[in-house]
C-alpha positions in Angstrom: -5.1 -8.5 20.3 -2.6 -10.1 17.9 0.8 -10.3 18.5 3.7 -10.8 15.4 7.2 -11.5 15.1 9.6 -9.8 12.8 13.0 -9.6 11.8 15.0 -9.0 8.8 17.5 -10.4 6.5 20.5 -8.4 5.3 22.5 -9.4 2.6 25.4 -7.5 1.4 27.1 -7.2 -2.5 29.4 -10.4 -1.6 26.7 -12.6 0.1 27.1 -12.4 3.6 23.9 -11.7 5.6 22.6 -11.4 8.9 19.6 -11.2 10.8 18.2 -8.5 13.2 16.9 -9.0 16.5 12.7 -10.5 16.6 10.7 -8.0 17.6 7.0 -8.3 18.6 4.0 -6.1 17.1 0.8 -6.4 18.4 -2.2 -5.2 16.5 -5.4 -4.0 18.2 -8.9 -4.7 17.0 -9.6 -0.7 16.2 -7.6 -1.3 13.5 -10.2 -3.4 11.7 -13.0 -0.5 12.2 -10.8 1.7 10.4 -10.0 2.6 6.6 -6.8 3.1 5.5 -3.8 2.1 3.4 -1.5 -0.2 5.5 1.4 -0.7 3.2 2.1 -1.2 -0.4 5.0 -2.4 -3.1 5.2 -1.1 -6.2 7.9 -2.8 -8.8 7.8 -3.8 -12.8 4.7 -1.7 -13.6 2.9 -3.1 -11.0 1.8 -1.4 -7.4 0.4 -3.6 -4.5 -1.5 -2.2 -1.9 -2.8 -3.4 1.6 -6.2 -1.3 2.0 -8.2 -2.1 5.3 -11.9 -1.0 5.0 -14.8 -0.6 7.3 -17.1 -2.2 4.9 -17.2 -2.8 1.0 -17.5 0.0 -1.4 -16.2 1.4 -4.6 -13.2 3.5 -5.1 -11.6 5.7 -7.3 -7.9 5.0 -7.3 -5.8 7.7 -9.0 -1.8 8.1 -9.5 -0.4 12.0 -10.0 2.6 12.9 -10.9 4.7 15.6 -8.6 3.5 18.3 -11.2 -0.4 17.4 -10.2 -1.1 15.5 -13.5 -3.4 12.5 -13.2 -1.3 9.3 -14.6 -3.5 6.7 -13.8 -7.0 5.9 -12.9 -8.8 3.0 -11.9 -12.6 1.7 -9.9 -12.4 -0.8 -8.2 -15.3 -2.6 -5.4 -12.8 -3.1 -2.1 -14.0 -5.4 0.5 -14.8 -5.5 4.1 -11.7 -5.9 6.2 -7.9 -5.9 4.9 -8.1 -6.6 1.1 -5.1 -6.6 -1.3 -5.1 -5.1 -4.5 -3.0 -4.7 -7.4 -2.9 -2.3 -9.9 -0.9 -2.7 -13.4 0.3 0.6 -14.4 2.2 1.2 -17.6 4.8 3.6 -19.3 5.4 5.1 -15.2 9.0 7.2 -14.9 10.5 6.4 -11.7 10.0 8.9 -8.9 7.2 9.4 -6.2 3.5 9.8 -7.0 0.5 10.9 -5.0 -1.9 7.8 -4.4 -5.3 8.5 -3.9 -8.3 6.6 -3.0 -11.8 8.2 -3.1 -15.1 6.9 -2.2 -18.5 8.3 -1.4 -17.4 8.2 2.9 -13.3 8.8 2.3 -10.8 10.2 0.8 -7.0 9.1 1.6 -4.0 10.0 0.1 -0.2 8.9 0.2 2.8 9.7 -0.7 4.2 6.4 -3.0 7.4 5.2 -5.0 6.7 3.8 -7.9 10.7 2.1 -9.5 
């Protein structure tokens, strides 16, 4: 099992900042046997993901609008184990999209901000 520490840094409009308290995560081993989207960042026409996979395959990543409209589209080969991959995405309005990843085994969607 691994075991991280956190904590963040908040800094207000006139500079002052402070820290919150260190807390400890630990992380299981399931989680490597397991596909899924862990976390992603999305900023300048650019979206990062975290993807953990049970083994590599190819995807179909798509991007729809709240309307259902397909705004992007992309294949991409992820690999075995926690991969990260990042996606350029042009001429995107700010607001949230529906991310979706597709394979021959799975199928996962989330919710997404894109600014």
């Amino acid at each position: 099992m691994k075991l991280d520490n956190y904590r963040l840094k908040q800094i207000d409009f006139n500079g002052d900042y402070s820290y919150s308290e260190i807390i400890s995560v630990s992380c299981s081993s399931s989680l490597q046997n397991s596909f899924g989207i862990i976390g992603y960042y999305a900023n300048n026409n650019s979206l990062e993901m975290l993807i953990n996979c049970e083994e590599e395959e190819a995807y179909n990543i798509s991007i729809y609008d709240l309307l259902g409209k397909k705004v992007f589209h992309s294949d991409k080969t992820i690999c075995k184990g926690i991969s990260n991959i990042t996606l350029t995405i042009p001429d995107f309005v700010e607001s949230f999209y529906l991310l979706e990843l597709r394979s021959n085994r799975h199928t996962i969607s989330k919710k997404i901000l894109l600014f």
